[in-house]
C-alpha positions in Angstrom: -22.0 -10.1 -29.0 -22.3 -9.6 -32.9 -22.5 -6.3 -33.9 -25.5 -5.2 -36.4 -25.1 -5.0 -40.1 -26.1 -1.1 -41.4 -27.8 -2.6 -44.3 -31.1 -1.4 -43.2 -33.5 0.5 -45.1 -35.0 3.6 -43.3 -32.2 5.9 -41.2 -34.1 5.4 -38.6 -33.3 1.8 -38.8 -29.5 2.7 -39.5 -29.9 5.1 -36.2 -30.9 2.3 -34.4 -28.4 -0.1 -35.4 -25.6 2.4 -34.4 -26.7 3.0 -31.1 -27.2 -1.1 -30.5 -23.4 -1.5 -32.1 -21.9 1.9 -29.7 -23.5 -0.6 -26.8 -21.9 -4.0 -27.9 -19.0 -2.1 -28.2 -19.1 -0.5 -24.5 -19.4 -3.9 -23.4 -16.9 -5.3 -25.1 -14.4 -2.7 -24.1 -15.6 -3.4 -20.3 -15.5 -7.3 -20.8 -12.4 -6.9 -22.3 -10.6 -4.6 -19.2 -12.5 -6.6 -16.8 -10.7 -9.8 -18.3 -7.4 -7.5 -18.0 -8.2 -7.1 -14.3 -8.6 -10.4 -13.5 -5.3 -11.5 -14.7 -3.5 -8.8 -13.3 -5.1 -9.6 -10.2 -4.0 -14.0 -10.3 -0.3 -12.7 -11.1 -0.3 -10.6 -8.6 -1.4 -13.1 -6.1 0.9 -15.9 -7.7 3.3 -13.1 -6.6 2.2 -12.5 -3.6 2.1 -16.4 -2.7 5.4 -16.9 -3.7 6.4 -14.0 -1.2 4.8 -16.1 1.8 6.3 -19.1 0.3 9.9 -18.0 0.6 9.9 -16.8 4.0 8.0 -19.4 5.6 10.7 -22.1 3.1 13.5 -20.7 5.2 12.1 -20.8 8.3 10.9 -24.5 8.2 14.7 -24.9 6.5 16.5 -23.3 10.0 14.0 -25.3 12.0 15.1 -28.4 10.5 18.8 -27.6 11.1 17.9 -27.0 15.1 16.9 -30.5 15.3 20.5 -31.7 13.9 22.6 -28.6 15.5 25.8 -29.2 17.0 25.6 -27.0 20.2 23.4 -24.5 22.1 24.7 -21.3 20.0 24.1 -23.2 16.7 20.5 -24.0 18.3 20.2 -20.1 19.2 20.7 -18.8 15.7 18.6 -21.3 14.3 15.8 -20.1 16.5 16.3 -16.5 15.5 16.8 -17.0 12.0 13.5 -18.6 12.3 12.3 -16.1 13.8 13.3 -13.8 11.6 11.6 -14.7 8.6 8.4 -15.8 10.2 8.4 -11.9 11.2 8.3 -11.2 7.8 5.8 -13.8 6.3 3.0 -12.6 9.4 3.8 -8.4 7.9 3.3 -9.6 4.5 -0.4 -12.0 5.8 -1.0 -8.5 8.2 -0.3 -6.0 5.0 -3.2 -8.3 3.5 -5.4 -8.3 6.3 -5.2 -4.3 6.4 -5.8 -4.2 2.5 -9.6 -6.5 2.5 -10.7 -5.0 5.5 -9.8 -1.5 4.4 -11.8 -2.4 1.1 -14.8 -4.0 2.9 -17.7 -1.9 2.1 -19.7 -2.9 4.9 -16.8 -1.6 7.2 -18.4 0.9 9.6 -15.7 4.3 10.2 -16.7 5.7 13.5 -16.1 9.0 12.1 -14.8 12.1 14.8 -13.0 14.9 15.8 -9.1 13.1 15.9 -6.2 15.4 17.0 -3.7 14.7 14.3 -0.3 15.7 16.3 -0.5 13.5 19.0 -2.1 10.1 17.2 1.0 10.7 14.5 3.7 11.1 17.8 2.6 8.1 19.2 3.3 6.7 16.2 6.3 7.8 15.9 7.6 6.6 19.4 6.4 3.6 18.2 9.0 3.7 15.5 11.4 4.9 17.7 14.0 2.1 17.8 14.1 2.0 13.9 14.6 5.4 13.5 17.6 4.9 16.3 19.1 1.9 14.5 19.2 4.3 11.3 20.5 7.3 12.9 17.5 9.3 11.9 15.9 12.0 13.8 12.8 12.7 12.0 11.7 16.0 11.2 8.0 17.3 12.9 6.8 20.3 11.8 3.2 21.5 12.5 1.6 25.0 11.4 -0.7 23.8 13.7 -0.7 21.3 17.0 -3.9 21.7 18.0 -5.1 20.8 14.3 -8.3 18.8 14.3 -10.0 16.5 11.9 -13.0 14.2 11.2 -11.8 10.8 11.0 -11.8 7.3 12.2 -9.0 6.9 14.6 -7.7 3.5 14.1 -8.0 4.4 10.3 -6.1 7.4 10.5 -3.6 5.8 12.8 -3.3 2.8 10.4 -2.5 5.5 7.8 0.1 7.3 9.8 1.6 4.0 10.1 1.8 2.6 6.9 3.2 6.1 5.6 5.9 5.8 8.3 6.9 2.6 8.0 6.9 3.4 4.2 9.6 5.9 4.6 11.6 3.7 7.2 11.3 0.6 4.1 12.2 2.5 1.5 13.7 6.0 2.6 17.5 6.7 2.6 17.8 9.2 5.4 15.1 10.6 7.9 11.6 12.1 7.0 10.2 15.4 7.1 6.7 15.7 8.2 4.8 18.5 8.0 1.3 20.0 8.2 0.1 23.3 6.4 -3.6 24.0 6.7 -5.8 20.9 5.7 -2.8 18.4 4.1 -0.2 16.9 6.2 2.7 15.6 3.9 5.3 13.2 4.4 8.4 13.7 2.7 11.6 11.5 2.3 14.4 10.8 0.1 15.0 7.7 -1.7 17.9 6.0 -3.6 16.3 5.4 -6.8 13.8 8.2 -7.2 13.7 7.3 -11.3 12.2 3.9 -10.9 9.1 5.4 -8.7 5.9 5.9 -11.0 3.9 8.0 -8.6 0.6 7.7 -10.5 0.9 3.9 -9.6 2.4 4.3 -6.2 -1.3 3.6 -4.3 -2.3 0.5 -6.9 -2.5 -2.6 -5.0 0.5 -4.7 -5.1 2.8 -2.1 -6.8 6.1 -2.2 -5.7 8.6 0.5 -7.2 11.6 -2.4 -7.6 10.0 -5.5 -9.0 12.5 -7.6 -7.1 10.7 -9.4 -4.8 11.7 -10.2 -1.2 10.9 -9.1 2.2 10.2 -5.5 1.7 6.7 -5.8 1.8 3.6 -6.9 -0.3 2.9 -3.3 -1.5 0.0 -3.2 0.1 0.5 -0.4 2.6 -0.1 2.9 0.6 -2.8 1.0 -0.9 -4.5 0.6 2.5 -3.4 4.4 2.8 -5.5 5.4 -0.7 -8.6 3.3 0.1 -8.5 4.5 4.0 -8.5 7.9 3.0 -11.5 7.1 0.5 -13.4 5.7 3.0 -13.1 9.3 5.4 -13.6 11.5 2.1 -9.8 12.5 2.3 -7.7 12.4 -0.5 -4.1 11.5 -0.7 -1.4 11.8 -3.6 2.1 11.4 -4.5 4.8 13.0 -6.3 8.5 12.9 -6.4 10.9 15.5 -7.3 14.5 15.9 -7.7 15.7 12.7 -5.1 12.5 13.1 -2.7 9.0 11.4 -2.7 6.2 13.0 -0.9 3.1 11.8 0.1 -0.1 13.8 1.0 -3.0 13.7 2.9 -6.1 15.9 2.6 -8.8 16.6 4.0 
C-alpha cells in the first residue's frame, strides 16, 4: 500500500492522513513478519525433511546389503541396523503427529481432576530401562502425593513424557523432579548449558545444537508449551549454573 502525502490543506485532512499512513504501516509491519514466518517455517521443514530422509537413506542402504550378505550374522545386523534407524525416523513422524494435533483447535480436552504422582510414576517406569542403561536413579520429590489437578490425562501424560524423555535426550546425569504447591519442575543437568536459549526452548523446531541427527525434531517441549496452553497451565524454562529446569503451572 502507498502511504498518503501530508500535503493536505485543513489539519483535519493532515489528521486523517496520519491515521490512514499509522494503518498502512501496521500492515506492513504484519505482512512483513508474516512473510518472516513463512520462511522460517519452509526451512524448518526442509530441515525437518532432510531429518526423515537420512534415517530412512540408511535403512533402505542396510536393507540392500541383507540381500547380498555373506552369512546369517551379517543378515542379523543388517536387520537391526535397519531397525534401528527406522526407530528413529517413526519418533521424529510421531514428534510431528503430537505437535498438529496438540495445535488443532478443534481438539476437544476432556478436562478433570488427574492425580499428578501416579500418572508421572507410570511414566517413569516406562522409562525405566533408559534410566538403567544410564545408571540414573531419578530423583522424586513431592510436597504433596495426593496433589490434584484439572487436566486432560492423555495431555498431561503426553507432557510428563516429552519432559522426560527430554532429560533422558539431552541430560548428562539423572533428573530431579519435584512438586511445591501448584508447579511441578523438572530439573537436570546438561553438558552445554551455554548454548541453551531458554526463551526459545518451547519454539517449534528449536533444537539447542543445530547439528542435526537423530536427537529429535524439537518438537517435544513444543507439544509441552501448546498442551499446557490448551489446559490454561503455564510452563517455563530457565537454566542456571550447569542445570536446565522446566516448569509446569497450574
Amino acid at each position: 500500500l502507498q502511504r498518503l502525502a501530508l500535503s493536505l490543506p485543513t489539519r483535519g485532512g493532515r489528521d486523517l492522513a496520519l491515521a490512514a499512513n499509522a494503518l498502512i504501516d501496521e500492515a506492513d509491519a504484519v505482512r512483513l513478519e508474516a512473510a518472516a514466518a513463512r520462511r522460517a517455517l519452509q526451512e524448518n521443514l526442509a530441515a525437518f525433511s532432510h531429518d526423515v530422509r537420512t534415517p530412512l537413506a540408511g535403512a533402505q542402504g542396510y536393507l540392500q546389503l541383507y540381500a547380498v550378505a555373506a552369512d546369517a550374522a551379517e543378515r542379523d545386523g543388517c536387520v537391526e541396523a535397519a531397525s534401528e534407524r527406522l526407530g528413529t525416523m517413526r519418533v521424529l513422524v510421531d514428534q510431528l503427529f503430537a505437535y498438529a494435533r496438540a495445535n488443532d483447535p478443534d481438539v476437544d480436552l476432556d478436562l478433570r481432576p488427574v492425580k499428578a504422582h501416579p500418572l508421572l510414576a507410570g511414566i517413569l517406569v516406562g522409562h525405566f530401562p533408559s534410566f538403567e542403561e544410564r545408571g540414573w536413579d531419578p530423583v522424586v520429590s513431592f510436597e504433596d502425593e495426593g496433589v490434584t489437578l484439572e487436566a486432560d490425562p492423555d495431555a498431561l501424560a503426553r507432557i510428563f513424557e516429552n519432559l522426560v524423555s527430554n532429560a533422558l535426550r539431552y541430560g548428562v546425569a539423572a533428573p530431579s523432579i519435584r512438586q511445591r504447591g501448584c508447579a511441578i519442575t523438572f530439573e537436570n543437568a546438561v553438558a552445554d548449558p551455554g548454548a541453551i536459549d531458554a526463551a526459545r526452548l518451547f519454539e517449534r523446531f528449536y533444537r539447542a545444537d543445530d547439528a542435526r541427527g537423530d536427537r529429535g525434531a524439537g518438537l517435544g517441549l513444543a507439544v509441552v508449551a501448546s498442551l499446557a496452553r490448551a489446559m490454561g497451565m503455564e510452563v517455563a524454562a530457565a537454566v542456571r549454573e550447569d542445570r536446565l529446569s522446566i516448569t509446569l503451572r497450574w
